[in-house]
C-alpha positions in Angstrom: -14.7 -9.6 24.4 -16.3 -8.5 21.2 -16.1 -10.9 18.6 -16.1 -9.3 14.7 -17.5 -10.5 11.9 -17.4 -10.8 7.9 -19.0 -8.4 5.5 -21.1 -10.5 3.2 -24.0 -9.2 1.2 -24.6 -6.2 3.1 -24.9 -7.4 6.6 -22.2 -8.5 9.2 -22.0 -12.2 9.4 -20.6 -14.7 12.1 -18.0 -16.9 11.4 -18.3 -19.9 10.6 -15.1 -21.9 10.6 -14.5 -22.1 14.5 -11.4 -20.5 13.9 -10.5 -16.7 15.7 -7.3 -14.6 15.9 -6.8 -12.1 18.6 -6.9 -8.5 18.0 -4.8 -7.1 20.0 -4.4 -3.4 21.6 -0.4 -2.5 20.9 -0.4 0.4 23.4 -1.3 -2.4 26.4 -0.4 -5.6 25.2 -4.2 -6.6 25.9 -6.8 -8.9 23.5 -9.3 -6.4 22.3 -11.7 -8.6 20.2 -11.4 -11.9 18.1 -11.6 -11.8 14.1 -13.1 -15.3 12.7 -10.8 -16.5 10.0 -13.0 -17.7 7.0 -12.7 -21.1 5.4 -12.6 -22.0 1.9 -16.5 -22.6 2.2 -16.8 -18.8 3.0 -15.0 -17.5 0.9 -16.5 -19.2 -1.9 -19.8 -18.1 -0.9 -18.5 -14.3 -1.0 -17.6 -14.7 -4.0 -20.3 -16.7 -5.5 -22.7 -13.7 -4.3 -20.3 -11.2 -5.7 -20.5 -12.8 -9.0 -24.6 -12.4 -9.5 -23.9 -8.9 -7.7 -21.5 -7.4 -10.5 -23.5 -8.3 -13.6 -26.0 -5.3 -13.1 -23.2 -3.2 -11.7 -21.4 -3.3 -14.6 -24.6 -2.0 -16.4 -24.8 0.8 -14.5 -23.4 3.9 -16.3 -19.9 5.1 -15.2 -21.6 8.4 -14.2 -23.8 6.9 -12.1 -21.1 4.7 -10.8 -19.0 7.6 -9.9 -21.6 9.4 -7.9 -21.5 6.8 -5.3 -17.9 7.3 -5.1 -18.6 11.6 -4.9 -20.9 10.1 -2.0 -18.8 8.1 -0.3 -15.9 11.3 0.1 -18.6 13.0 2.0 -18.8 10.4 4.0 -15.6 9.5 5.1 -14.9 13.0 6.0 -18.1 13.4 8.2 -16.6 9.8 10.2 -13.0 11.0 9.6 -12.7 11.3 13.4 -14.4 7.9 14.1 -12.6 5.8 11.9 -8.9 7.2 12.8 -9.9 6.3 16.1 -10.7 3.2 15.6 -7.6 2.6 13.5 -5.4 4.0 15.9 -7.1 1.5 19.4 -6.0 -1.5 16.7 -2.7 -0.4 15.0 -1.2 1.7 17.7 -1.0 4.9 15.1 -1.2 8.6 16.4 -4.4 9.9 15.5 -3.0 12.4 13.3 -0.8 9.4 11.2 -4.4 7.4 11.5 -6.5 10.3 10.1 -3.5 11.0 7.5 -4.1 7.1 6.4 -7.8 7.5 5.6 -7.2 11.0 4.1 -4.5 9.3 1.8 -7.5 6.7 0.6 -9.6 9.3 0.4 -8.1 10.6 -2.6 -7.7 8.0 -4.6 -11.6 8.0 -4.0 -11.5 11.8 -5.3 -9.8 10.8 -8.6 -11.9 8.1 -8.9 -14.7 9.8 -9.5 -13.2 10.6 -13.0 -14.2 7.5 -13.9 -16.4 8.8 -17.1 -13.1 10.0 -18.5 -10.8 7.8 -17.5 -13.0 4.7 -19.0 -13.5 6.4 -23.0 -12.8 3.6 -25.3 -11.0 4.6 -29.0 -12.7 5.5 -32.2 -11.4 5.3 -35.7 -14.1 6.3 -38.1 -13.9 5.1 -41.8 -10.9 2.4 -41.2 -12.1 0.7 -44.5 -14.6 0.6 -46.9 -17.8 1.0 -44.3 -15.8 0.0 -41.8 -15.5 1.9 -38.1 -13.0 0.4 -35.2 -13.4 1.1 -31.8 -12.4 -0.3 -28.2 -14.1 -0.3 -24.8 -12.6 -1.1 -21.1 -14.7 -3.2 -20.0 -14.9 -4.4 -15.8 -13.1 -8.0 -15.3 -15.9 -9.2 -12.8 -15.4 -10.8 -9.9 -11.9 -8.7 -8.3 -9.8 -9.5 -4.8 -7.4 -7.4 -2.9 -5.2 -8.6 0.3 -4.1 -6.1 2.5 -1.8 -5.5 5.2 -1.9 -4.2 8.6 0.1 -0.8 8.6 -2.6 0.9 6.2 -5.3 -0.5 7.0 -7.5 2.4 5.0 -5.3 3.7 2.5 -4.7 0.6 0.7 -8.2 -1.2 0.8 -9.1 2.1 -0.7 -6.4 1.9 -3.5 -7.6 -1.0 -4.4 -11.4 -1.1 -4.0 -12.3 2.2 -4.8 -11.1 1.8 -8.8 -11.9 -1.9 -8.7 -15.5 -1.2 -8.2 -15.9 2.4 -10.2 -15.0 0.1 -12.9 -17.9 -2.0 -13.1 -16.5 -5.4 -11.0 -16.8 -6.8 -7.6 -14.3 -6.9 -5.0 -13.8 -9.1 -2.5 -11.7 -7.7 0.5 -9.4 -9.9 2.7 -7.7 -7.0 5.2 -5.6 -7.9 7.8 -6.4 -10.2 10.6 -4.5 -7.6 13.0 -6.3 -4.5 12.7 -9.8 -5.7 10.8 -12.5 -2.9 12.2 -11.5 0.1 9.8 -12.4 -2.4 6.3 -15.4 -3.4 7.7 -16.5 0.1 8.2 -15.3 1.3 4.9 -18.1 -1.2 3.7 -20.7 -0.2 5.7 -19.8 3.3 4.0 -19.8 2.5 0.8 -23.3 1.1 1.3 -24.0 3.7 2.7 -23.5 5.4 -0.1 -25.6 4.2 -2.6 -23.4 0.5 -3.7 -25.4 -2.5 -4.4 -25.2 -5.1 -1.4 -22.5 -7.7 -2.6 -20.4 -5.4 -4.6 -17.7 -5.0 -1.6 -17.4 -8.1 0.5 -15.1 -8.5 3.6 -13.4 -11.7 4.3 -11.3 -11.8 7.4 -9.1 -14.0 7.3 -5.5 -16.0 7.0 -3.2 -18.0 4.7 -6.7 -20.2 4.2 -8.4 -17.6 3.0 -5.3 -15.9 0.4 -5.3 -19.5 -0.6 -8.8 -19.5 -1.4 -8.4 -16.3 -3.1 -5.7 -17.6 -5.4 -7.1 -20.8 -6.4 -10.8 -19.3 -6.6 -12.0 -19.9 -11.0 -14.3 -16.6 -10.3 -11.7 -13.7 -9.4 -10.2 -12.5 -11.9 -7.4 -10.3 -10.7 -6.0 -10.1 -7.4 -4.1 -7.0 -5.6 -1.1 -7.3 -2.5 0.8 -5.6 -0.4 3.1 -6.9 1.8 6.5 -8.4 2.4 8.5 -9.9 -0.4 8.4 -13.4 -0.1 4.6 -13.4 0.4 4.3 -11.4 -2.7 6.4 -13.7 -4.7 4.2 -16.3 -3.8 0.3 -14.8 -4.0 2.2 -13.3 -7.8 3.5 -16.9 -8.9 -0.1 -19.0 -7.8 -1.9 -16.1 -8.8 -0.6 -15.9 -12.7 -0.5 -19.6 -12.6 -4.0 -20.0 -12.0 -4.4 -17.2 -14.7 -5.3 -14.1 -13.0 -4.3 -10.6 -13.3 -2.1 -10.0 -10.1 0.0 -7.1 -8.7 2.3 -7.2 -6.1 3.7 -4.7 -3.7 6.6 -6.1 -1.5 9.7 -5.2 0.8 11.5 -1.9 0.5 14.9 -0.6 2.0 14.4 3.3 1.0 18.4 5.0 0.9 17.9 8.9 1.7 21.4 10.6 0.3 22.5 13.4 2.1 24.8 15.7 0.1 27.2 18.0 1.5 25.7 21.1 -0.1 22.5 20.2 1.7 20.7 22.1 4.1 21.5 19.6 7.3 18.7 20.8 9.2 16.0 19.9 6.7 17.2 17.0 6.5 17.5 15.7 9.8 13.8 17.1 10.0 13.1 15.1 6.9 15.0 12.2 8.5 13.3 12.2 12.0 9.8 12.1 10.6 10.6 9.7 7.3 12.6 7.5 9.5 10.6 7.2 13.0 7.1 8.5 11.9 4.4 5.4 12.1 7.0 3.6 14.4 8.9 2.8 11.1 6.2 0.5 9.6 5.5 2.2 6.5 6.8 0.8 3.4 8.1 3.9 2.3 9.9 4.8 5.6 13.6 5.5 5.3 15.7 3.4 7.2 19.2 4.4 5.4 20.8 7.8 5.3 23.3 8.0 3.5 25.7 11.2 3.9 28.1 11.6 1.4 31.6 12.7 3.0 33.2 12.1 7.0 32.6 15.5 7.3 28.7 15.5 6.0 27.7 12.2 8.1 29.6 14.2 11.2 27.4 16.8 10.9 24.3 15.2 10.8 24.5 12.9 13.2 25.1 15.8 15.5 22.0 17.2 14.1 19.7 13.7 14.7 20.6 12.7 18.1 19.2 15.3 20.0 15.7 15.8 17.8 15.7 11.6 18.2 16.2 11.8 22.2 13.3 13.9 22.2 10.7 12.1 20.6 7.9 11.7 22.5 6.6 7.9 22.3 3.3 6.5 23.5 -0.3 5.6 22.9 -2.2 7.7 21.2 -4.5 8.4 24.0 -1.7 10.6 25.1 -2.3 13.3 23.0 -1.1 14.9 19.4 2.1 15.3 20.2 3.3 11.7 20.6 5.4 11.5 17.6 4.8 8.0 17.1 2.9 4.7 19.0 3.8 0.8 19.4 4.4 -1.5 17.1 2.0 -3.9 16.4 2.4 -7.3 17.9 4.9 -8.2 20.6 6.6 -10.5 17.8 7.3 -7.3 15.7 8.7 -6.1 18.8 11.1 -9.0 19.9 12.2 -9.2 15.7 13.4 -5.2 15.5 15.2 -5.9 19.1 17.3 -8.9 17.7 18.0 -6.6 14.9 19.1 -4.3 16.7 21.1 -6.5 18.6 22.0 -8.5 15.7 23.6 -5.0 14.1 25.8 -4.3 17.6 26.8 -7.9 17.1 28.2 -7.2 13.4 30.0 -4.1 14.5 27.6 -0.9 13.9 28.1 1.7 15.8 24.8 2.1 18.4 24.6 6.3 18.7 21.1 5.9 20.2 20.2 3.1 22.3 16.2 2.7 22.4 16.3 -0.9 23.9 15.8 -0.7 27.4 12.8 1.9 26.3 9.7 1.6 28.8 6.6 3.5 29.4 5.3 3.9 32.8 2.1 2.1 33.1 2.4 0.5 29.1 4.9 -1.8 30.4 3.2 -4.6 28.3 2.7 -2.5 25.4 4.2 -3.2 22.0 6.8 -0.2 22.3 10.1 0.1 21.0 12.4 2.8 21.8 13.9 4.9 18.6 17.2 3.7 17.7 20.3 5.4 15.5 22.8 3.3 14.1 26.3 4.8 12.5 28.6 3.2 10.3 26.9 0.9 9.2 28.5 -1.5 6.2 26.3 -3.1 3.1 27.2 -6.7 4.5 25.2 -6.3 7.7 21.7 -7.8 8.5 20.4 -4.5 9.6 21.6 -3.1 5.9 20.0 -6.0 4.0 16.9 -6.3 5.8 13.7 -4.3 6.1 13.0 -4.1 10.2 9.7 -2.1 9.8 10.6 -0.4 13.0 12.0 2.7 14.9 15.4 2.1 13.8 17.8 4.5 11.3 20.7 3.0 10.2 23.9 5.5 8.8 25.8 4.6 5.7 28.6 6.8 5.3 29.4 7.2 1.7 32.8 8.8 0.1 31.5 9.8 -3.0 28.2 11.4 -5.1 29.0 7.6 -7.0 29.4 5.5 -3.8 26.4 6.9 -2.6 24.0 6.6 -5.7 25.3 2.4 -6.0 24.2 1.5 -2.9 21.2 2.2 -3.6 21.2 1.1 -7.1 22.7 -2.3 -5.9 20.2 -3.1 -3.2 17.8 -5.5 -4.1 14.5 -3.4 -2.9 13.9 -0.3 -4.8 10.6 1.0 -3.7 11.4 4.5 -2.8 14.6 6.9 -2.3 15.3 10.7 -1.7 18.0 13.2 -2.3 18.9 16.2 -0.2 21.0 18.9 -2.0 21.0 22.4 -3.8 22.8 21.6 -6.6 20.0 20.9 -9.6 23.0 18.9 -11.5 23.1 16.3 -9.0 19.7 15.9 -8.6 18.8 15.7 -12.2 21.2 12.7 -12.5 19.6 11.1 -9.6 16.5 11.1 -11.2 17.5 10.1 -14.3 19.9 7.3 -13.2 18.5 5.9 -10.0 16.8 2.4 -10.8 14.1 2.7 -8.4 10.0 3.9 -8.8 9.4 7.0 -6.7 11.9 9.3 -6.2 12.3 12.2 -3.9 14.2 15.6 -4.5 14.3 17.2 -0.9 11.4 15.4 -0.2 11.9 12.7 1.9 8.7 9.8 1.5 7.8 10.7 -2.1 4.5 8.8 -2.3 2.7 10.3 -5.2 -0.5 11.9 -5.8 -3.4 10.0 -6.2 -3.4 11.2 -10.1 -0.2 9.5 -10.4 1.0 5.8 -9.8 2.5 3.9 -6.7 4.9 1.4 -7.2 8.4 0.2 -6.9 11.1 -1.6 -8.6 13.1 -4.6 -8.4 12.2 -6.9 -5.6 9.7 -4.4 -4.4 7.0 -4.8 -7.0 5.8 -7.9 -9.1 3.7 -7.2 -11.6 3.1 -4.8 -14.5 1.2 -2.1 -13.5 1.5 0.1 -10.5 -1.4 0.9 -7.9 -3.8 4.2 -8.6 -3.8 6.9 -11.1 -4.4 5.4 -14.7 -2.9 2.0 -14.2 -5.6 1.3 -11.8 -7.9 1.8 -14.4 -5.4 -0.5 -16.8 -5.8 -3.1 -14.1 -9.2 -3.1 -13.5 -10.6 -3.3 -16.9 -9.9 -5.7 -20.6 -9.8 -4.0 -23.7 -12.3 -5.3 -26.2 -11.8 -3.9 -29.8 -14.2 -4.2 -32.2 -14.3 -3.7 -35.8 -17.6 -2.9 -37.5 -18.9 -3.1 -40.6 -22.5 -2.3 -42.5 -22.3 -3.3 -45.3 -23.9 -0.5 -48.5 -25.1 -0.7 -52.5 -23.9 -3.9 -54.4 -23.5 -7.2 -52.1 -20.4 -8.8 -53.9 -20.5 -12.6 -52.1 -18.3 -13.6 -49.5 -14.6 -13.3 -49.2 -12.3 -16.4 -48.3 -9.3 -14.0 -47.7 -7.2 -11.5 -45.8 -7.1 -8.0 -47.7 -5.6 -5.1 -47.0 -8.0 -2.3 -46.2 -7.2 0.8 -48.6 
């Protein structure tokens, strides 16, 4: 049984606290290691070495700074192969979705090494009579992020990789489930030329979030997760006075018009829908065709392509389209869903329940499912299952359609399917949600542009990567300055305009 550690100033450290969770391998239902869960203690004492760490970081020159990152790219594509493997034996992934997760990281890295840019201050020369104004982004300090299990490289990298070209610390708390990938991230990032205490890793549970959130030291904490999790790390958080962004639930609507092409989109439906075993927060798990005649269609067009997906470990190859789930609880909760939505009156097109895999028979697997008619009052509607499961709203109209969307209380991510520039337009420009896709069915953005939902799917400001991380990461201190030339007139005891 190997037993992991934390990541503390540069070395890999035992666990204190007595307390382990299981790591578990989702393809056989089997315990693969032991994570120790830190204690408040621990966590302190990351953070208190942190904290002496990020003074002479933050001296260090933004060029300087981003060379480690330019560094730390050619590293992670020398161990690209290593590290999706060892996501995939913890989170059940394909090794193509696992290498697609560190490759998605991997450029928020990239634009990260624009820090020089990206951290100019202003300058106003002559704003008065000898005086100049100017403003610098300065690092916050000490700097947390909590993670969650179904990126367990992209999103430790969203985070850390801006947090620390900045000039702060950053202490890491990845998911218990799948822990091996962050801790080699920081052995990279050593590796590459960071300071020892710049990037600690603290496994851990709700103890250690806790810890996080009542911490005086960290300044600003980032989250993904489910909703009411991220209500709750958002609501200590800014009580306690930190900078804190939030990333929760999502229920992504993909509208099928009848002009579309209906085999792109059951391609774009098949792979949005079932890729990653549905645990993606920008998944769709809601088509919504728009006309009897439209939904007909395409669910004659997704049965077959779903009967044929190939599920299984990914020791089986690259053409499993997608693996197990992650723990046999995720698996029992998308099965009462599913049974849940029979129950309510949906119609099952594709049953994936009595789904088994010959010699995986204790692995986490869940067969894909297709659900039709499907009504905005059923649980399967309302809630996100993070699983294999597509659920069919047939729609009447372009403005039926567009409001369910609009009136569900997630609104992470959508898409539209359809030729017709008019309609898609007004999507775009109506649709209360943050990313949208036009015949593009998971429309995360680049990493030169921002991540983030809206509505009960984000809490916070500012969205993850792109400029905002830099917003988030940094204060802005203005100053105004003044030398003083020829006659000294005495001191002034008011406010005056400057001409």
């Amino acid at each position: 049984m190997q037993e992991l550690t934390h990541y503390i100033n540069g070395e890999h450290v035992k666990g204190t606290s007595g307390r382990f969770a299981d790591v578990m391998n989702p393809a056989t239902g089997e315990v693969q290691a032991k994570v120790p869960l830190a204690s408040v203690a621990e966590l302190d004492h990351a953070v208190e070495i942190a904290a002496k760490a990020q003074v002479a970081w933050a001296a260090v020159n933004p060029q300087r700074r981003a060379r480690v990152m330019m560094k730390f790219v050619d590293l992670l594509n020398r161990d690209m192969d290593k590290l999706a493997e060892a996501l995939s034996r913890e989170h059940g992934k394909t090794l193509p979705d696992a290498a697609g997760d560190v490759q998605r990281g991997l450029e928020v890295v990239e634009y990260c090494i624009g820090a020089p840019q990206m951290l100019k201050g202003e300058f106003t020369d002559a704003a008065g009579p000898g005086i100049d104004m100017y403003s610098m982004r300065q690092a916050l300090g000490v700097t947390a992020g909590i993670t969650p299990f179904n990126f367990p490289a992209m999103i430790p990298m969203w985070m850390f990789a801006p947090a620390i070209v900045c000039g702060n610390a950053f202490i890491l708390k990845p998911s218990e489930r799948d822990p091996s990938v962050p801790l080699m991230l920081a052995e990279l990032m050593e590796e590459a030329g960071l300071p020892k205490g710049i990037l600690q890793v603290v496994n851990g549970d709700k103890e250690s979030v806790d810890a996080i959130l009542d911490n005086p030291v960290i300044q600003s904490i980032g989250f993904v997760g489910s909703t009411p999790i991220a209500e709750y790390i958002y609501g200590r958080g800014c009580s306690n006075g930190k900078r804190v962004q939030c990333f929760g639930g999502a229920k992504n609507h993909m509208i099928i018009m009848p002009d579309a092409d209906m085999d792109q989109a059951a391609d774009a439906l098949i792979g949005a829908g079932y890729g990653a075993a549905g645990e993606r927060c920008m998944a769709i798990s809601v088509a919504v065709p728009v006309g009897e005649e439209t939904a007909d269609r395409l669910i004659e067009k997704l049965v077959p392509r779903i009967e044929k997906l190939k599920v299984g470990p990914y020791t089986a190859g690259k053409d499993v389209d997608y693996g197990p789930v992650v723990t046999k609880a995720a698996q029992q909760n998308i099965l009462r869903l599913v049974q849940t939505g029979i129950d309510q009156g949906a119609e099952l097109v594709v049953d994936g329940r009595d789904f088994k895999l010959q010699g995986y028979e204790d692995g986490f697997f869940v067969g894909p499912h297709l659900f039709d008619r499907v009504t905005k009052d059923m649980d399967i509607y309302k809630t996100e299952i993070f699983g294999p499961v597509l659920s069919t709203v047939r729609a009447q109209s372009y403005e039926e359609a567009i409001g369910l969307a609009m009136d569900h209380e997630y609104g992470n991510g959508t898409a539209i399917f359809t030729r017709d520039g008019d309609t898609a337009r007004d999507f775009a420009s109506r649709i209360n949600i943050g990313m949208v896709g036009i015949n593009v069915p998971i429309p995360v953005p680049l990493a030169y542009h921002t991540f983030g939902g809206w509505k009960k799917s984000v809490f916070g400001d500012l969205n993850q990567h792109g400029p905002d991380a830099f917003k988030f990461y940094t204060r802005t201190k203005t100053v105004t300055s003044r030398w003083p030339s020829g006659i000294k007139e005495g001191g002034e005891f008011n406010f005056k305009p400057m001409d």
